[in-house]
Every structure is written in C-alpha cells, then in structure tokens.
DSSP file (Angstrom, degrees, kcal/mol; ACC not computed):
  #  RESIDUE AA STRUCTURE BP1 BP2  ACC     N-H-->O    O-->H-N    N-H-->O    O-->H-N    TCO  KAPPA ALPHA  PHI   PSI    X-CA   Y-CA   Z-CA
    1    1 A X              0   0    0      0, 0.0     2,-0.3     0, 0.0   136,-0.1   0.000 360.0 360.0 360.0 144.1   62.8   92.4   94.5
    2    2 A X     >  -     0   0    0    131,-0.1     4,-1.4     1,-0.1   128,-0.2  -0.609 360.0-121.5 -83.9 131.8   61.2   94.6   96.7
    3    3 A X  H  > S+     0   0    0    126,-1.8     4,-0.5    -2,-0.3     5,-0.5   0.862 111.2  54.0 -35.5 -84.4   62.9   98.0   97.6
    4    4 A X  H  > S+     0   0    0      1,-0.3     4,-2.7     2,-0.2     5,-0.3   0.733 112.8  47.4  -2.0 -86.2   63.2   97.6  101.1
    5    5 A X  H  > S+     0   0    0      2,-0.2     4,-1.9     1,-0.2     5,-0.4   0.851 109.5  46.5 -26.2 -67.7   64.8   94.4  100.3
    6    6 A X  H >X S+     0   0    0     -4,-1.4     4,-4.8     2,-0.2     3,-1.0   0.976 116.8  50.6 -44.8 -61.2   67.4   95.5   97.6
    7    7 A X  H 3X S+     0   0    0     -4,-0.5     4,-2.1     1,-0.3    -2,-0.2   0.873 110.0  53.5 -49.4 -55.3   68.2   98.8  100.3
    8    8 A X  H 3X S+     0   0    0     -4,-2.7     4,-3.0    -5,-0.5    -1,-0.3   0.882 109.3  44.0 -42.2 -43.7   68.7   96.1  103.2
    9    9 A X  H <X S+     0   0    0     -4,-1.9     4,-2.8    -3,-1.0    -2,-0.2   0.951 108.3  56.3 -78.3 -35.6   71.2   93.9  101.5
   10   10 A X  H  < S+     0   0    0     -4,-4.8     5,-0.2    -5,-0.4    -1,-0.2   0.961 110.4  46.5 -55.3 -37.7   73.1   96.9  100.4
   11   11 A X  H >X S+     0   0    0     -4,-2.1     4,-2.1     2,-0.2     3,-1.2   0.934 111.7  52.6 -63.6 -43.3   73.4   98.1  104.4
   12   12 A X  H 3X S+     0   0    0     -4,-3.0     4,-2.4     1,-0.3    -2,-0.2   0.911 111.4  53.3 -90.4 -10.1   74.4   94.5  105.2
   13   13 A X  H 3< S+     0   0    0     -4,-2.8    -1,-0.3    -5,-0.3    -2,-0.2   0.396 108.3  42.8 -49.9 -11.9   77.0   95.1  102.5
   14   14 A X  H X> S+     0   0    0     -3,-1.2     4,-2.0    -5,-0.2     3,-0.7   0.595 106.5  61.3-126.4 -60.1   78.3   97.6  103.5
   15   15 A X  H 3X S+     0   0    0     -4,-2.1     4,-2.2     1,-0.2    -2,-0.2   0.774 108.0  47.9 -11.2 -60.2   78.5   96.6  107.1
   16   16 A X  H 3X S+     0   0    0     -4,-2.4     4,-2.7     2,-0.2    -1,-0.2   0.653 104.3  54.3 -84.0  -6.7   80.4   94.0  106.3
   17   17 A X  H <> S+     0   0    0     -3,-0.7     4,-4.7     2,-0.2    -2,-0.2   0.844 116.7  46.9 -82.8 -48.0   82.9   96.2  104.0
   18   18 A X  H >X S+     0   0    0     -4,-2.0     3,-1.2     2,-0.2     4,-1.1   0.920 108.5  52.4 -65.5 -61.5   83.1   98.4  107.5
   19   19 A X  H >X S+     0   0    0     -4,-2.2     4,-2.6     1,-0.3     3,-0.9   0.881 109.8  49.4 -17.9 -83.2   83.6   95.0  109.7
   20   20 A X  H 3< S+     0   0    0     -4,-2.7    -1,-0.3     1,-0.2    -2,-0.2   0.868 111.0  50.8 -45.8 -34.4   86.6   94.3  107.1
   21   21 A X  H X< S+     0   0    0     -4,-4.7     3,-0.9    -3,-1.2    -1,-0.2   0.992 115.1  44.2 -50.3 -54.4   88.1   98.2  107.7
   22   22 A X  H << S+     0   0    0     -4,-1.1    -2,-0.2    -3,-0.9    -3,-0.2   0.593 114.1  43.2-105.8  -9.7   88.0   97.6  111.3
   23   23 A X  T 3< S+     0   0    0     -4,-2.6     2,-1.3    -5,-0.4    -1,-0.4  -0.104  95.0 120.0 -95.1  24.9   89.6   93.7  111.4
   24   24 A X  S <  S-     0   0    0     -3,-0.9     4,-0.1    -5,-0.2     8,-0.1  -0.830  75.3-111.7 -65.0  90.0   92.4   95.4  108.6
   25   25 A X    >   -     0   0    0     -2,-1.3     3,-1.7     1,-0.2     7,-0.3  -0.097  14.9-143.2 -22.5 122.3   95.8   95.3  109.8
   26   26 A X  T 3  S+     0   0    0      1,-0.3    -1,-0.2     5,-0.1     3,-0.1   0.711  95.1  64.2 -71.8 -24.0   97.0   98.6  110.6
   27   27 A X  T 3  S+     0   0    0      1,-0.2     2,-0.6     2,-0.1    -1,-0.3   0.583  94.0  65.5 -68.7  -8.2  100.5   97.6  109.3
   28   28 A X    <>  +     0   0    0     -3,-1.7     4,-1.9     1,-0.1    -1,-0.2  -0.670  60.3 169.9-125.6 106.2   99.2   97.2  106.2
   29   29 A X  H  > S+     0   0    0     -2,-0.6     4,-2.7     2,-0.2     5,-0.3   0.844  81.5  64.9 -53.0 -38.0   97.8  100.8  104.6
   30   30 A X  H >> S+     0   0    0      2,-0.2     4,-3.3     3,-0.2     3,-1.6   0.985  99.9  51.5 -46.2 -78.7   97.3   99.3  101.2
   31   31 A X  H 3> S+     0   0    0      1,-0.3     4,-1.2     2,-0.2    -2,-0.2   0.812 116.0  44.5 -33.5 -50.8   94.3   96.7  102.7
   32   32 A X  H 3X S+     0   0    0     -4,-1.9     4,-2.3    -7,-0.3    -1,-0.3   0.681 110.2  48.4-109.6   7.4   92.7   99.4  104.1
   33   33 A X  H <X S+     0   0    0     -4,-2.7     4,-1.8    -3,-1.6    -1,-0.2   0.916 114.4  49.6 -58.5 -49.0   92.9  102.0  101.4
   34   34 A X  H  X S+     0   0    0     -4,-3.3     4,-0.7    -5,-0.3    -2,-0.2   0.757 103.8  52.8 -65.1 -28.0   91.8   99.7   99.3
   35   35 A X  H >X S+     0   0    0     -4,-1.2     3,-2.1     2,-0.2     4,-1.8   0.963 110.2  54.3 -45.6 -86.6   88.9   98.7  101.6
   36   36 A X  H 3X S+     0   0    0     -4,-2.3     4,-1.4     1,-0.3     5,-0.2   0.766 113.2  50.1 -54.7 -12.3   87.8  103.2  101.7
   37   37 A X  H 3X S+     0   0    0     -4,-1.8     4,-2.4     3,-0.1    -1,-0.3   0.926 109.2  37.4 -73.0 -38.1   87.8  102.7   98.2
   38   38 A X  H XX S+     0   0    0     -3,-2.1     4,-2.1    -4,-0.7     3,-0.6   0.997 118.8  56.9 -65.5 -71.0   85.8  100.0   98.1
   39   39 A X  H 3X S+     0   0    0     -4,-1.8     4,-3.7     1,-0.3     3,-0.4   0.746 110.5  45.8  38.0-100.2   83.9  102.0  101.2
   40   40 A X  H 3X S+     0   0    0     -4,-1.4     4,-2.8     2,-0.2    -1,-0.3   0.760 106.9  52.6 -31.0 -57.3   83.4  104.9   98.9
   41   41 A X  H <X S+     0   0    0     -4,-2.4     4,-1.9    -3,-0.6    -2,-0.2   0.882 112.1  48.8 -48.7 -41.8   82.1  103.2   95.4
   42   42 A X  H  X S+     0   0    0     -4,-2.1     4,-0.8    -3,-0.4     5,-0.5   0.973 111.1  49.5 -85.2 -54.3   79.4  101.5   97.3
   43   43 A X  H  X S+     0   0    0     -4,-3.7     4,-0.5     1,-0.3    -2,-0.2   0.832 115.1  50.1 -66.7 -23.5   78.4  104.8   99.2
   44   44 A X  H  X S+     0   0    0     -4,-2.8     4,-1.7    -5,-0.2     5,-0.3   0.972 111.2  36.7 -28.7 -77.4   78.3  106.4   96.0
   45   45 A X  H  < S+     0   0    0     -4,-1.9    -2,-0.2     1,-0.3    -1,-0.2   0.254 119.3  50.4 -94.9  12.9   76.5  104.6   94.0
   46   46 A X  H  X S+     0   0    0     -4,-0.8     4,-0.8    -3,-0.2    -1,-0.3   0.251 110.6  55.3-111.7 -13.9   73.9  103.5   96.8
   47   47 A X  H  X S+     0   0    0     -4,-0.5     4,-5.4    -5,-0.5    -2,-0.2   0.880 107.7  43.5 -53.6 -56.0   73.6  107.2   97.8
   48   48 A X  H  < S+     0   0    0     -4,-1.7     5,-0.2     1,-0.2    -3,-0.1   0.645 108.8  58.7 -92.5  -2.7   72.6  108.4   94.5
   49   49 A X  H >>>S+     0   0    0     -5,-0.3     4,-2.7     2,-0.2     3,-1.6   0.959 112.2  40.6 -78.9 -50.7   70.1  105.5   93.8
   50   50 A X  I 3<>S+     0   0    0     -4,-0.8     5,-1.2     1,-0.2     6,-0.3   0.944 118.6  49.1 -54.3 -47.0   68.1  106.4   97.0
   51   51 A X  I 3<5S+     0   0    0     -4,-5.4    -1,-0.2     3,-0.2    -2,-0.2   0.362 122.0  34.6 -82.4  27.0   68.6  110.1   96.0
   52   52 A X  I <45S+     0   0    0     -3,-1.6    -2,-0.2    -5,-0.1    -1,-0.2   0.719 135.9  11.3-122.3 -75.6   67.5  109.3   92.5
   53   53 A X  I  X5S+     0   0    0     -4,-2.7     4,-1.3    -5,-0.2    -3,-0.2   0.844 121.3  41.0 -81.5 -78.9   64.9  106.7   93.0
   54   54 A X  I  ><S+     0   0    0     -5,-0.7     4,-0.9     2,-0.1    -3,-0.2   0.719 106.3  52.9 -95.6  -9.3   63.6  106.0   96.4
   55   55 A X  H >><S+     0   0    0     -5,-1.2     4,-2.4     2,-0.2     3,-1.4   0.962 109.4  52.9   7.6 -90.0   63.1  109.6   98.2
   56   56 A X  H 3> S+     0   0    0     -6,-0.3     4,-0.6     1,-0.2    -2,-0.1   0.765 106.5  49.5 -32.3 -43.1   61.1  110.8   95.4
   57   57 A X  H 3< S+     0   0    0     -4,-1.3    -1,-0.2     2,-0.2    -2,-0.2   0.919 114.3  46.6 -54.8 -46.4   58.9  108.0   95.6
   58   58 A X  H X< S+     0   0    0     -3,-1.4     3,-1.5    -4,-0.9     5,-0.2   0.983 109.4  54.9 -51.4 -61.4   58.6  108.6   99.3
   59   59 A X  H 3< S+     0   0    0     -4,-2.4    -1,-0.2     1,-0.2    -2,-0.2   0.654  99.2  61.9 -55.1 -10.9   58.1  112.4   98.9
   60   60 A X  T 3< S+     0   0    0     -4,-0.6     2,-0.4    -5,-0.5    -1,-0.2   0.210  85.7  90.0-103.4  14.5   55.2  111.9   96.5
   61   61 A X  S <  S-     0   0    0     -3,-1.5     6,-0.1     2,-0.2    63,-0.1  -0.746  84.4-127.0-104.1 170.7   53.2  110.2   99.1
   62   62 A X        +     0   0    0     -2,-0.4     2,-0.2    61,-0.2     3,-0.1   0.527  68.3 123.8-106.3  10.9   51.2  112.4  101.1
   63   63 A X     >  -     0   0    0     -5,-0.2     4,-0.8     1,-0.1    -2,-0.2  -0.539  48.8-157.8 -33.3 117.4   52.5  111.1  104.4
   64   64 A X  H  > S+     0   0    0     -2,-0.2     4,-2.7     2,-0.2     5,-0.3   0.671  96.1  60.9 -76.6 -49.1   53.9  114.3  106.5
   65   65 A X  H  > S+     0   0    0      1,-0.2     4,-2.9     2,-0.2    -1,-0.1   0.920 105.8  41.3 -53.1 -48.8   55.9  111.9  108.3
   66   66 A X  H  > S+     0   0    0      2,-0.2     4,-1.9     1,-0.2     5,-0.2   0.837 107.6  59.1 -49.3 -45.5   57.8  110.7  105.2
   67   67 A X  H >X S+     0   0    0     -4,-0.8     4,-1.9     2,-0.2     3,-1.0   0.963 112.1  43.4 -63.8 -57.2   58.2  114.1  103.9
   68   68 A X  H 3X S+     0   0    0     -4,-2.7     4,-2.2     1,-0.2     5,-0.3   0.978 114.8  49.0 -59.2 -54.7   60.2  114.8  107.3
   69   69 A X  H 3X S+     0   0    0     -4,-2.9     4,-1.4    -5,-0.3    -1,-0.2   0.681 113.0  45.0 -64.7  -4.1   62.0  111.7  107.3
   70   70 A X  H <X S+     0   0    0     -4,-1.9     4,-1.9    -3,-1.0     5,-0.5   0.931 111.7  53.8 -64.8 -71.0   63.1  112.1  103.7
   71   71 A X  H  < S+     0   0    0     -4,-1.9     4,-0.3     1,-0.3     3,-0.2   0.798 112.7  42.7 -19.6 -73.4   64.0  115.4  104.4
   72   72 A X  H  X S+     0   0    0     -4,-2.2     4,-1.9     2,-0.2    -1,-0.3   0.876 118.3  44.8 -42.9 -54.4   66.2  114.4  107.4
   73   73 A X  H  X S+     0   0    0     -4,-1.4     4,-0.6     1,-0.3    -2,-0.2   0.652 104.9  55.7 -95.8   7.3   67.7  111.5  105.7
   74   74 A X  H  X S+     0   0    0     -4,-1.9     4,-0.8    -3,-0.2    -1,-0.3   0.435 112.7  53.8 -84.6 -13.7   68.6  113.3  102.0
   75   75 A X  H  > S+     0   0    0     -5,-0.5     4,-1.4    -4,-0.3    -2,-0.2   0.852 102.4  60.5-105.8 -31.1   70.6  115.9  104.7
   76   76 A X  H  X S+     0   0    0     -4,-1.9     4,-1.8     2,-0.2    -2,-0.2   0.803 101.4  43.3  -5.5 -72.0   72.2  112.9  105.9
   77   77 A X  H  X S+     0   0    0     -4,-0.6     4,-3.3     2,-0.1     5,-0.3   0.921 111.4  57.2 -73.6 -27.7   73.9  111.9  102.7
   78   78 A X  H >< S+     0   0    0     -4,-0.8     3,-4.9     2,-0.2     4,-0.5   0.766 107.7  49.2 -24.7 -82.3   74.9  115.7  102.3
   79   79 A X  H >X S+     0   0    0     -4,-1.4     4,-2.7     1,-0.3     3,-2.5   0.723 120.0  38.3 -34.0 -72.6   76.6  115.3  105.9
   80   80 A X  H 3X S+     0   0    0     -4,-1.8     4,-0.7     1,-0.3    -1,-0.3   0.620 106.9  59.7 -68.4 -18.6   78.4  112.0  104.6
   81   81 A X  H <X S+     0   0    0     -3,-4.9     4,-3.7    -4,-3.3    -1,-0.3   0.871 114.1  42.1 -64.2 -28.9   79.2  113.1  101.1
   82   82 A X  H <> S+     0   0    0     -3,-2.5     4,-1.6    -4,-0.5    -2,-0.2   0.796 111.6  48.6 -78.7 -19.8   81.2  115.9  103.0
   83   83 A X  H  < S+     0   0    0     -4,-2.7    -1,-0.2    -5,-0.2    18,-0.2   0.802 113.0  52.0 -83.7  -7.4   82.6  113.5  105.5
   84   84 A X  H >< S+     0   0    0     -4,-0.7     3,-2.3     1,-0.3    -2,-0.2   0.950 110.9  62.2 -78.0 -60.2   83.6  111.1  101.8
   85   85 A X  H 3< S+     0   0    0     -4,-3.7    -1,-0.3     1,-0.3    -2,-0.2   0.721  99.6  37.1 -29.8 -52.8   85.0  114.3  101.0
   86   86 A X  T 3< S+     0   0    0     -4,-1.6    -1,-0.3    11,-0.1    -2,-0.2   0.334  89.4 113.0-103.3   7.1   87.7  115.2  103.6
   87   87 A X    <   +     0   0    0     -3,-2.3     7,-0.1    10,-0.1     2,-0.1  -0.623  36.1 171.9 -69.7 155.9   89.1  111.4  103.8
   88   88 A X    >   -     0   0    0     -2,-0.1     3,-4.3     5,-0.1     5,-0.2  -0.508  31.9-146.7-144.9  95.4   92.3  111.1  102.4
   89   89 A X  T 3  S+     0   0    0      1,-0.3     5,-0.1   -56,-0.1     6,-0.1   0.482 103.9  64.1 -31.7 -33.0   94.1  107.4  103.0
   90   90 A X  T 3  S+     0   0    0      4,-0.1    -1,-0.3    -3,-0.0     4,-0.1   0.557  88.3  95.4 -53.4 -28.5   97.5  109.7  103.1
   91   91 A X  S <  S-     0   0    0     -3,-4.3     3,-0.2     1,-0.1     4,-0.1   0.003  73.1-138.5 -61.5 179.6   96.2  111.6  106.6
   92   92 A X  S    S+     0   0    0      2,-0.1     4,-0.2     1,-0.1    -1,-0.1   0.269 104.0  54.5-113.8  10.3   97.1  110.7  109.4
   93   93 A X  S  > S+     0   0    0     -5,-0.2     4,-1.1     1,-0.1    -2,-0.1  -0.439  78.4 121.7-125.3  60.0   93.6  111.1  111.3
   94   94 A X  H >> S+     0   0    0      2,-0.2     3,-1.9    -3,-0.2     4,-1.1   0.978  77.1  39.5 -71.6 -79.0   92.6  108.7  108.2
   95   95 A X  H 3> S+     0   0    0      1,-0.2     4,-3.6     2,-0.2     5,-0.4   0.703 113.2  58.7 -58.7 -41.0   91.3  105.9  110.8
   96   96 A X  H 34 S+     0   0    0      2,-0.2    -1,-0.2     1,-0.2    -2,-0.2   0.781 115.7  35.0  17.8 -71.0   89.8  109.1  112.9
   97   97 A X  H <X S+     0   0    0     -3,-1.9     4,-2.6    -4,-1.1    -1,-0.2   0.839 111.8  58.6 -57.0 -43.6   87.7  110.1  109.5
   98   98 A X  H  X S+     0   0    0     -4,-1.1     4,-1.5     1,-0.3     5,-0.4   0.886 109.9  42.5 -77.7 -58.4   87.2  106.4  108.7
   99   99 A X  H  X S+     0   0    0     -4,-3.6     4,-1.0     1,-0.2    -1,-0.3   0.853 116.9  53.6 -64.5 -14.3   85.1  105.8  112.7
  100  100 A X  H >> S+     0   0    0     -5,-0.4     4,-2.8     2,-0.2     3,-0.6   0.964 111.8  39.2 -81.7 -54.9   83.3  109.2  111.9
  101  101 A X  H >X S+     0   0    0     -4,-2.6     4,-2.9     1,-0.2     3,-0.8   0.953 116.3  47.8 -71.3 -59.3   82.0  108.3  108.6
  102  102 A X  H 3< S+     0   0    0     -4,-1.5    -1,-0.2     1,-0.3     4,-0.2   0.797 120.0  46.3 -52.1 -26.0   80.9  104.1  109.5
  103  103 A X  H <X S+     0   0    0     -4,-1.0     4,-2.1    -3,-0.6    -1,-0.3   0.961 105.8  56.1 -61.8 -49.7   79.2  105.9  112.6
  104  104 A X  H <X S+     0   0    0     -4,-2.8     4,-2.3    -3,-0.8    -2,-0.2   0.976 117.1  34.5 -50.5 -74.6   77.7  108.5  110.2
  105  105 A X  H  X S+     0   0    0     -4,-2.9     4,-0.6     1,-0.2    -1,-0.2   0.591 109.3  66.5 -90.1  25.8   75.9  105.4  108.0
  106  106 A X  H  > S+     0   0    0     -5,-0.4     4,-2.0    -4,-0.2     5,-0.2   0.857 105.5  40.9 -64.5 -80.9   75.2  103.3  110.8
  107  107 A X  H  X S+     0   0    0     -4,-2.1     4,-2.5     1,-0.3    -2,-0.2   0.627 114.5  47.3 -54.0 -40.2   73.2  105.6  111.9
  108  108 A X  H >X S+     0   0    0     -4,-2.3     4,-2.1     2,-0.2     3,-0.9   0.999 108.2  57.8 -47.9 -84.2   71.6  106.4  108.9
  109  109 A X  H 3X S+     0   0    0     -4,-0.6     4,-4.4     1,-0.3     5,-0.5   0.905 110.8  47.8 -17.5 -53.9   71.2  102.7  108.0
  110  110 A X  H 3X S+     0   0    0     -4,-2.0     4,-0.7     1,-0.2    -1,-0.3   0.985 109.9  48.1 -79.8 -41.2   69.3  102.4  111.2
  111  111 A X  H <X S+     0   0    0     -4,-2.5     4,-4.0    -3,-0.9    -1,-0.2   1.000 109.0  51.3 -29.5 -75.1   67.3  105.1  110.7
  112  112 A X  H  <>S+     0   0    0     -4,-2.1     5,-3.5     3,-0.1     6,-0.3   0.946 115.9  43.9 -38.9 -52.2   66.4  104.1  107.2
  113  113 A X  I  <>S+     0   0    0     -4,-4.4     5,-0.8     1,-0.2    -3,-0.1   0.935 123.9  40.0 -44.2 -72.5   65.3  100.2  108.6
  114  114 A X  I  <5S+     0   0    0     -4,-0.7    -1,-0.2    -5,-0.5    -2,-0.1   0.442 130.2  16.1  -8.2 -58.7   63.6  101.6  111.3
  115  115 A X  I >X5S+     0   0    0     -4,-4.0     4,-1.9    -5,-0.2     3,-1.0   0.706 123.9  39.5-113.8 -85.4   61.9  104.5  110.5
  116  116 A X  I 3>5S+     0   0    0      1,-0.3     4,-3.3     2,-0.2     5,-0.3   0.834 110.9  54.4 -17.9 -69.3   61.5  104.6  106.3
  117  117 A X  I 3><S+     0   0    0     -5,-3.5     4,-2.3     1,-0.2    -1,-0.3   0.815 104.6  49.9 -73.6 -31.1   60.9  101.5  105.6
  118  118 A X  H <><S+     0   0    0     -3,-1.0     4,-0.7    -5,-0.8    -1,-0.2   0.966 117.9  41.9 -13.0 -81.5   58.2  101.2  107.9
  119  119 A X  H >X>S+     0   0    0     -4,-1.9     3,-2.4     2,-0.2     4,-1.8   0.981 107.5  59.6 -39.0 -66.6   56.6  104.3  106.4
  120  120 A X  H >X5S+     0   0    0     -4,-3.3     4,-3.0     1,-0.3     3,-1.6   0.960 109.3  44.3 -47.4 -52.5   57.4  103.4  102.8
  121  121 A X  H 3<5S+     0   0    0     -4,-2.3    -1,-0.3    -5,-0.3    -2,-0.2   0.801 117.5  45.4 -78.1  -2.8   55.2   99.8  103.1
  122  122 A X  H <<5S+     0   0    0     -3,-2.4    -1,-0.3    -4,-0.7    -2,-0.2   0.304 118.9  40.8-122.9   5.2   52.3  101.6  104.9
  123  123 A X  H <<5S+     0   0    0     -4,-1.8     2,-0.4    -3,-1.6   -61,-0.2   0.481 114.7  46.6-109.2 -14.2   52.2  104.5  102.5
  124  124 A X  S  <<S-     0   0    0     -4,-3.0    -1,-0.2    -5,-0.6     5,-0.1  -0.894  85.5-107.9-144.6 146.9   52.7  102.9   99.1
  125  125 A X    >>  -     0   0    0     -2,-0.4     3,-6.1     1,-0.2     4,-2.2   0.022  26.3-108.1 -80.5 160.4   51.3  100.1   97.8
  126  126 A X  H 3> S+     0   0    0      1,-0.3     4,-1.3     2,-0.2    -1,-0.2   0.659 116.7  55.4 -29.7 -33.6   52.9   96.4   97.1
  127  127 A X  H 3> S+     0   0    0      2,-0.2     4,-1.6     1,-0.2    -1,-0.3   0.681 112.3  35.7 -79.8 -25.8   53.0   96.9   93.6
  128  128 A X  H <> S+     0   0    0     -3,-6.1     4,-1.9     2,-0.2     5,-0.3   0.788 111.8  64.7-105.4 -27.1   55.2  100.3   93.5
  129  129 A X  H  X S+     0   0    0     -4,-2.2  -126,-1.8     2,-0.2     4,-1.2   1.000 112.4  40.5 -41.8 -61.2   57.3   98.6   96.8
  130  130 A X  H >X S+     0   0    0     -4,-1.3     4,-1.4    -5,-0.3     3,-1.1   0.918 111.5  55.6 -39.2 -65.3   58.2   96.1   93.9
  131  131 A X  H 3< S+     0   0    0     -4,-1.6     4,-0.4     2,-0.3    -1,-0.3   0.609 102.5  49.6  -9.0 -68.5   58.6   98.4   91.6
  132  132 A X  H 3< S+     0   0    0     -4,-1.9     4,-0.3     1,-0.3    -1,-0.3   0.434 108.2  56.0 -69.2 -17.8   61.3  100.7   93.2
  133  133 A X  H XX S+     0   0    0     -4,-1.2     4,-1.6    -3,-1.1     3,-0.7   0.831 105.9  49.1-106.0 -37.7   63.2   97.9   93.9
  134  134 A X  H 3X S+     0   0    0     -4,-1.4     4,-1.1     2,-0.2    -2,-0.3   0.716 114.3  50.1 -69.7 -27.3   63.3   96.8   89.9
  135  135 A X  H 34 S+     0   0    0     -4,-0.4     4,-0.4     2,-0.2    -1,-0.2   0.492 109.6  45.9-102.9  12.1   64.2  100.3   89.1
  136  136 A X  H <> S+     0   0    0     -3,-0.7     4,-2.2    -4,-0.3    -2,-0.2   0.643 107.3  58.9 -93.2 -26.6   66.9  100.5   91.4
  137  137 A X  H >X S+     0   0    0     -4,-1.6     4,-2.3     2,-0.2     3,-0.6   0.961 113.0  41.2 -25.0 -78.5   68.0   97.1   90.2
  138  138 A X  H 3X S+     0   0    0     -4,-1.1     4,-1.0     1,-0.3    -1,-0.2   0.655 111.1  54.3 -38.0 -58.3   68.3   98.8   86.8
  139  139 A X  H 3> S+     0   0    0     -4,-0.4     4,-2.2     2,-0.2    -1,-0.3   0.726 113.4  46.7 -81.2 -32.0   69.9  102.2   88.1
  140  140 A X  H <X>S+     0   0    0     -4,-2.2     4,-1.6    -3,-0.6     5,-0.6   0.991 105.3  53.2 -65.2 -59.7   72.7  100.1   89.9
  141  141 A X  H  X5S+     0   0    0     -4,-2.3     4,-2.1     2,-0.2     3,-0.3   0.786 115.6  41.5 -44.1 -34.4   73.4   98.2   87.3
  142  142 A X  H  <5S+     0   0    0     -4,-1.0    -1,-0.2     1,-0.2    -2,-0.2   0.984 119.9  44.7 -64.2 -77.5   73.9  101.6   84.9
  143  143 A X  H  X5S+     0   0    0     -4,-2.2     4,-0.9     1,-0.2    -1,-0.2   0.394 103.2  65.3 -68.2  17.4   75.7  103.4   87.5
  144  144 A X  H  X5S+     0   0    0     -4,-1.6     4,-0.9    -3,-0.3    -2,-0.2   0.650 107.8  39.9-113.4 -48.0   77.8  100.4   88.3
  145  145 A X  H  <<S+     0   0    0     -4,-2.1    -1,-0.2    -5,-0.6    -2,-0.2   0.161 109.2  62.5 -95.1  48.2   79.5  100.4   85.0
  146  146 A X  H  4 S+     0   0    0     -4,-0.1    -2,-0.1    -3,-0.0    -3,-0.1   0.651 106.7  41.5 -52.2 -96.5   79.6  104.0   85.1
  147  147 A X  H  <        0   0    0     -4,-0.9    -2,-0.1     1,-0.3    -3,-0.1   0.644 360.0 360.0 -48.9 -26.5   81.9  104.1   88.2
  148  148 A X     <        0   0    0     -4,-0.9    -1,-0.3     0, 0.0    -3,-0.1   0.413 360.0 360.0 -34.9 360.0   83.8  101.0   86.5
C-alpha cells in the first residue's frame, strides 16, 4: 500500500476516534476517557512511524520545499506530544485540552494531505511511495504490540 494511502486512512481514523469524543456523553467520563486513550495510542504510534519512517524519506530528497515542510511538521508533533502531555481525564479543562489537541492534528492532517503528500509523489519515485507504505505497515504492526 502506498504511503500516502496507509497515512490517509490513519487521519480518517482518527477523525473518526475525535467525531466519537465530540458525540460522547458528557455524563458519562468513563466513554470519554476511554475514547483519549484510545485518542492517545493511535497518536502515538502514528507519530513515531512518520517520525521514524516517512520524514526521513522526505528529507533525503533534494526538494527545499520538503525539507521546510518536514521541518514544520516534525515541530508539529513536538507541539502535540506536549499538548498529549498535559491532558489529564481527571482536570477539569479536560474537554478544553481535548478541542486544543483534535484542532492541533486537524491541522496537521490537513497540512500533511495538502501539502506533503503532494511533494512526497513528485519528489520520490512510485516504487519507494510503495515502499514506505510496506515499511510502515511493518513498523505498526511492531509498535502496535509494543504499546499492547
């Protein structure tokens, strides 16, 4: 499967994980802890594949454009590891945190389609597109019982 691909379903995964936060019943705390957990695991472990996997690949093209939008969006996850960081399901400016961070990789998300992936197929070629997307396959699957 072609990166691009794998990295699209994981955003509309994730999408929908935020969609299920924001239809939660607020009466019920549980649902939507369980939900930022869920939240969390996926932004994990699809954070550290891109910052593992597809970045480098990007950066090793000689595209100046990539190199900045890499650049930009590895300072991204920083931003959102910190913002993963200071939830706590106990706060009370939980839901507060919860709109900051689904704004935070929205935006990101829409970057990446946008902008990256664009770049990525018209700097590297069909074969390594494939590629990236078979060794992120791989790298989930690893880090997915990991996190288990």
């Amino acid at each position: 499967m072609k990166v691009t691909v794998l990295l699209r379903n994981e955003h509309e995964m994730l999408k929908d994980l935020f969609n299920r936060f924001k239809k939660a019943n607020g009466r019920t705390p549980n649902g939507k802890q369980g939900l930022f957990e869920e939240i969390r695991r996926e932004i994990l472990l699809h954070s550290q594949m891109e910052l593992e996997i597809f970045y480098p690949a990007l950066a090793g093209t000689p595209s100046t454009t990539l190199g900045k939008l890499t650049s930009t969006a590895e300072e991204e996850h920083r931003e959102i590891d910190k913002l993963l960081e200071s939830i706590n399901p106990q706060d009370k400016l939980f839901e507060t945190k919860m709109d900051e961070l689904i704004n935070a990789v929205t935006a990101h998300i829409e970057m990446e389609e946008n902008q990256i992936f664009d770049e990525a197929r018209t700097n590297l070629p069909e074969y390594r597109i494939e590629e990236l997307g078979l060794e992120m396959e791989e790298r989930r699957k690893i880090l997915g019982r990991i996190a288990a």
